[in-house]
Each structure stands twice: as C-alpha cells, then as structure tokens.
C-alpha positions in Angstrom: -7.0 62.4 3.5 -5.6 63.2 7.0 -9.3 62.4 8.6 -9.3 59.3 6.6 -6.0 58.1 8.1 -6.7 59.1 11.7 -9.6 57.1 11.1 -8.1 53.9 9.7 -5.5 54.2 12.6 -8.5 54.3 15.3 -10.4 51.0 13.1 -7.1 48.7 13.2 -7.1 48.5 16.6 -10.8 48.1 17.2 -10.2 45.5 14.5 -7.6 43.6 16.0 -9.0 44.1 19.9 -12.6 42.3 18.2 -10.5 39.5 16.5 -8.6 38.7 19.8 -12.2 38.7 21.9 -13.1 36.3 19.2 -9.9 34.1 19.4 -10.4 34.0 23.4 -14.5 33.1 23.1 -13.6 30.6 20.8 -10.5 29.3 22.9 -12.9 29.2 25.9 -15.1 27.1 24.5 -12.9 24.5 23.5 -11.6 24.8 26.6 -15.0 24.2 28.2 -16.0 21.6 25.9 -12.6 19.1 26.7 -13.5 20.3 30.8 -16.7 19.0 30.2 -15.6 15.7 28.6 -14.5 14.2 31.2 -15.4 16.7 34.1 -18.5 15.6 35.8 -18.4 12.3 38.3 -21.4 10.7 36.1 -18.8 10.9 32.9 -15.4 9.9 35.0 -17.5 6.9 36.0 -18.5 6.2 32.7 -14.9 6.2 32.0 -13.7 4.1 34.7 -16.6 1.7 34.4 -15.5 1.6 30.5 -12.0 0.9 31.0 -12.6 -1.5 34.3 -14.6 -3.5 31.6 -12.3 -3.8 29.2 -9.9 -5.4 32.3 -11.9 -7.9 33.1 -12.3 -9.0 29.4 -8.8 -9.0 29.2 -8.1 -10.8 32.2 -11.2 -13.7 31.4 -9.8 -14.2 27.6 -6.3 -14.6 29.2 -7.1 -17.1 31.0 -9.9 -18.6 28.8 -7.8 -18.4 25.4 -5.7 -21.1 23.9 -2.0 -20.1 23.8 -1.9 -19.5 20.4 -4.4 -17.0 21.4 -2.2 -15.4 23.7 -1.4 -12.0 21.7 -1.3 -7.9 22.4 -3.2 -8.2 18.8 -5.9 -10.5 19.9 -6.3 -9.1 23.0 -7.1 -5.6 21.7 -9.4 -7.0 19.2 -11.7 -7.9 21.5 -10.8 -5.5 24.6 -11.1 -2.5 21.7 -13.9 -3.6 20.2 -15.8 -4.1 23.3 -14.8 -0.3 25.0 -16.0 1.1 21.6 -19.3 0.6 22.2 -19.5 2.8 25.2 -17.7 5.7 23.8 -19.9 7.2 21.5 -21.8 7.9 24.3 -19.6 10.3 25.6 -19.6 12.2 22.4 -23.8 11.8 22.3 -23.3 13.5 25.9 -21.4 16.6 24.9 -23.8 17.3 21.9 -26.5 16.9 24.5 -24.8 19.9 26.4 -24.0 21.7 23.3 -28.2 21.4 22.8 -28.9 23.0 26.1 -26.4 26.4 25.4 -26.7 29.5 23.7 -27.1 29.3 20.1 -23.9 31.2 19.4 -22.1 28.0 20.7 -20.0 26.3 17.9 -20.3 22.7 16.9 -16.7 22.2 15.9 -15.1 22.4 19.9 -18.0 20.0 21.1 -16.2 17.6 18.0 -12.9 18.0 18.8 -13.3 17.8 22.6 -15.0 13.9 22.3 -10.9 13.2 21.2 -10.3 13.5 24.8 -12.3 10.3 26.8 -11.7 8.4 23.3 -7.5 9.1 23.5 -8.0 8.0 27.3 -9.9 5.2 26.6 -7.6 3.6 24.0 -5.0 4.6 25.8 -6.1 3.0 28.7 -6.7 -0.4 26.7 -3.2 -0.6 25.2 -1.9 -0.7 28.5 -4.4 -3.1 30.0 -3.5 -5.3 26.9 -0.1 -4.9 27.3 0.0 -5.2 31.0 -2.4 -8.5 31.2 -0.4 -10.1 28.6 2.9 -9.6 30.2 1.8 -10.7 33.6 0.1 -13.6 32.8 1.5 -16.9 34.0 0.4 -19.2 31.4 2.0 -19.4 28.3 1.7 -17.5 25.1 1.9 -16.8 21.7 5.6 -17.5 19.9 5.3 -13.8 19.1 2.9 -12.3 21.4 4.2 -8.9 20.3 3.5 -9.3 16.9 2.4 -5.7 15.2 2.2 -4.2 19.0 3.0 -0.8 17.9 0.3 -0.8 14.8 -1.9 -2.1 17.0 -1.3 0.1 19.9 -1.5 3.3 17.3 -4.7 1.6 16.0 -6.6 1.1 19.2 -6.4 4.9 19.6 -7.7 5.5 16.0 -10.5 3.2 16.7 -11.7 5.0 20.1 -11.3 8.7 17.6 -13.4 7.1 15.1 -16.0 5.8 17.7 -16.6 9.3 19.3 -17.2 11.0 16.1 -19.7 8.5 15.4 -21.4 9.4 18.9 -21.3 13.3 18.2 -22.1 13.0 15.0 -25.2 10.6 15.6 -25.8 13.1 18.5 -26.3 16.0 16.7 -28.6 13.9 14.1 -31.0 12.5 16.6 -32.4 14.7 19.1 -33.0 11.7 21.9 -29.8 10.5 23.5 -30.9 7.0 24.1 -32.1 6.7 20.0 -28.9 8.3 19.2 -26.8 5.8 21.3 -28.8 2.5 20.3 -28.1 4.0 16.3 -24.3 4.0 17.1 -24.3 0.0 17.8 -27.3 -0.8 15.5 -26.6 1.2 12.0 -22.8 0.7 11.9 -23.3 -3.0 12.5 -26.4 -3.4 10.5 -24.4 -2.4 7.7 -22.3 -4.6 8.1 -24.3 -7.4 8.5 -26.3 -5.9 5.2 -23.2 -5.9 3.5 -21.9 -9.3 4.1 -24.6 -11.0 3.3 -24.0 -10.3 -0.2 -20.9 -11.9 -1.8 -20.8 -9.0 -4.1 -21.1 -6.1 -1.5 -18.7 -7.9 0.8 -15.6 -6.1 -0.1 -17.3 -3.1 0.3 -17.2 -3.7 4.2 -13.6 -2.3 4.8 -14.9 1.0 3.2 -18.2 1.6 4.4 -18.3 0.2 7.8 -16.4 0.9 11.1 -16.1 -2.4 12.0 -14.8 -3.3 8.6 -11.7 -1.0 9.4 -11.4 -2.1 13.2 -10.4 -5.4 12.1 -7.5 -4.4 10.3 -6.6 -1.9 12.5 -5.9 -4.4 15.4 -5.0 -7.1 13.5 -1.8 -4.6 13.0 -1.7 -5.9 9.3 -2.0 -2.9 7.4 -1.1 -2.0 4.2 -1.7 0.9 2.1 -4.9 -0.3 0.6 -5.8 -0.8 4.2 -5.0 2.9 5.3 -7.1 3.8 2.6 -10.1 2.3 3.6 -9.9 3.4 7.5 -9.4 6.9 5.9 -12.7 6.6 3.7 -14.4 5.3 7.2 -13.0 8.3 8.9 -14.2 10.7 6.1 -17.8 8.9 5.9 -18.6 8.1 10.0 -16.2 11.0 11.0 -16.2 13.6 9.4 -19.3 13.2 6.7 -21.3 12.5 9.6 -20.7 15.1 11.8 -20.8 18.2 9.1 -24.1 16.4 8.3 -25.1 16.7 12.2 -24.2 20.3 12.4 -25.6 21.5 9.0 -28.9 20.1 10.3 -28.5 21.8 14.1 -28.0 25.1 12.8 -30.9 24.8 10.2 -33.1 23.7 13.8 -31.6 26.7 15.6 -32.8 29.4 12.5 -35.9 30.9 13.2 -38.7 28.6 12.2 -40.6 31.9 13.3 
C-alpha cells in the first residue's frame, strides 16, 4: 500500500506538470494565431485598404444621398456590407497558415483568432459612420441616430459572422482564391436562389447572411429577428467551420 501511495504522489505531479505544458501549448497558439491575424504588413494593409474603402463610401453616399438618406443606419448598411466582403479573406488567410504547420496544430485558435481583424474592422466602420455623419455639412435625417447603438453592436456581429464564413470556407476548399470567390458567390447565390421563389423567400433571414445583415443594420430587431441571425451564426459560423475542421483532420490521417 505504501509503494502504491509513494507512487500516486510521484504521478500527480507529473500529471498536473503535463496538463500545465498542455494549457501553455495551447495558450501559445492562440496567442500565435491572433499575432498572425493582423501581424504581417500584407494583412495590416489589407486592413487599412478595407477600412480606407469603407471611408470613401461613406464619404461619396454622404454627399450623394438625399437627406432623408442621411442616417448612422443607412450608412452602415452600405459601409458594412461593403467591408464584409473583404474579411473573409482574412480568415481564408489564417487557415492557409494553419495548412502549412504541424499537424498537431488545432483548428479552434485559427477560429477564434479571425474575431480579431473582423472586431477591428466593424469597429473601425462604426466610427467612420458615425464620424462622416456628424461632420457632414449638408443636412440630414430628422433622426439620424435612429437605432445607433443596435446598429453599432450589429456591424460588429456582421464582420464576426463574415470571418467565420472565411475560415470556415477556408478550411473546405483547399485553394484560397476558390475559397474566397465561394464566400461572395454561395452566400449570395442563395439568396438570390431563395428569393426568386415567393415561397422560399422567408426563408432568407434564416438561411442566408445577408438575409440577417439587413436587419442587423437596419437596428430593427426583434426577437424573431435575433433568432434568425442566431440560426445564421449556427449554420455559416459555427456549422460551417466544425464541417471544415472534421474534413482537415480526416486529410491530415494517414491516407498511407
């Protein structure tokens, strides 16, 4: 009994020293992963060329829009919508590095790390929105301010949900340029599919990004409405991406 104690007394901290190595490898990949985000000059200009683009939108359909027009809500609308196409790329780019490491790499840090250019980006457009429509000289909207904070919580949500689609898309299709092309042409394909049936049509807010994005910066939300960007998240963020990682680590086992 004694021998079996000593023993269990030298195995508990083995034990816990192996957890902790664990905790740290897995710590320093997430770390690595967020680094990598953002962290070479290709992908912080991506992300100033992203967010300088959404200015100048802002800026043209200021001064292009009828005052009516004039709103924090319609601005991100298009601003949003417009910066969302470019960041699933950044997510495509990170699964593109996760690709080229050791197989012992996880999938889930490379996922979570994509919440960093997206959290910039929208960010970034909420205060582009906010600062163009505050500085403009022409006039604006009675209530230009209408749903700012919903909207402003939305934009963010809409950037998340657009760099899940990239990793997850990433880690389905093995070229980066077919994975990239897939994040503008399926999500709008099936919306386009699906409006051009009266029937299906409802089914857009469920099924679709875009569907979601519409609500989201409209900042008219309800509960119905929460419920449909949370089947979107669940189908394009999450669904998606366990799909993409299933498949990666069924690639990485030994055809051989």
């Amino acid at each position: 009994m004694d021998g079996h104690e000593a023993t269990g007394r030298l195995a508990a901290p083995s034990l816990a020293a192996g957890r902790a190595d664990e905790q740290r490898a897995v710590d320093d990949t997430t770390r690595g992963a967020l680094r990598r985000a953002i962290g070479t000059r290709a992908r912080r200009w991506l992300l100033a060329g992203t967010l300088l683009a959404g200015l100048l939108a802002a800026v043209a359909l200021t001064a292009a829009a009828a005052p009516a027009d004039r709103t924090f809500a319609a601005l991100s609308d298009t601003v949003q919508s417009l910066m969302s196409v470019v960041t699933p790329l950044f997510g495509i780019l990170l699964v593109r590095d996760l690709r080229r490491a050791p197989d012992a790499v996880r999938v889930f840090p490379t996922v979570l790390a994509v919440g960093l250019p997206a959290v910039v980006i929208g960010v970034g457009g909420v205060l582009i929105c906010a600062a163009t429509l505050a500085l403009t000289p022409a006039d604006v909207a009675d209530e230009p301010w209408r749903h700012a904070g919903t909207v402003a919580v939305g934009s963010v949500l809409v950037q998340v949900v657009a760099g899940l689609v990239g990793t997850g898309l990433g880690l389905l299709l093995r070229s980066a340029v077919v994975a990239f092309l897939a994040t503008i042409v399926l999500p709008l394909g099936l919306f386009g599919l699906l409006g051009a049936v009266d029937a299906l049509r409802p089914a857009q807010a469920w099924l679709t990004p875009y569907g979601s994005v519409r609500h989201l910066l409209s900042g008219e939300m309800s509960v119905l409405r929460w419920a449909q960007w949370l089947t979107v998240l669940l189908i394009w963020g999450v669904g998606l991406n366990a799909f993409g990682a299933a498949l990666l680590r069924r690639r990485r086992q030994p055809d051989r």
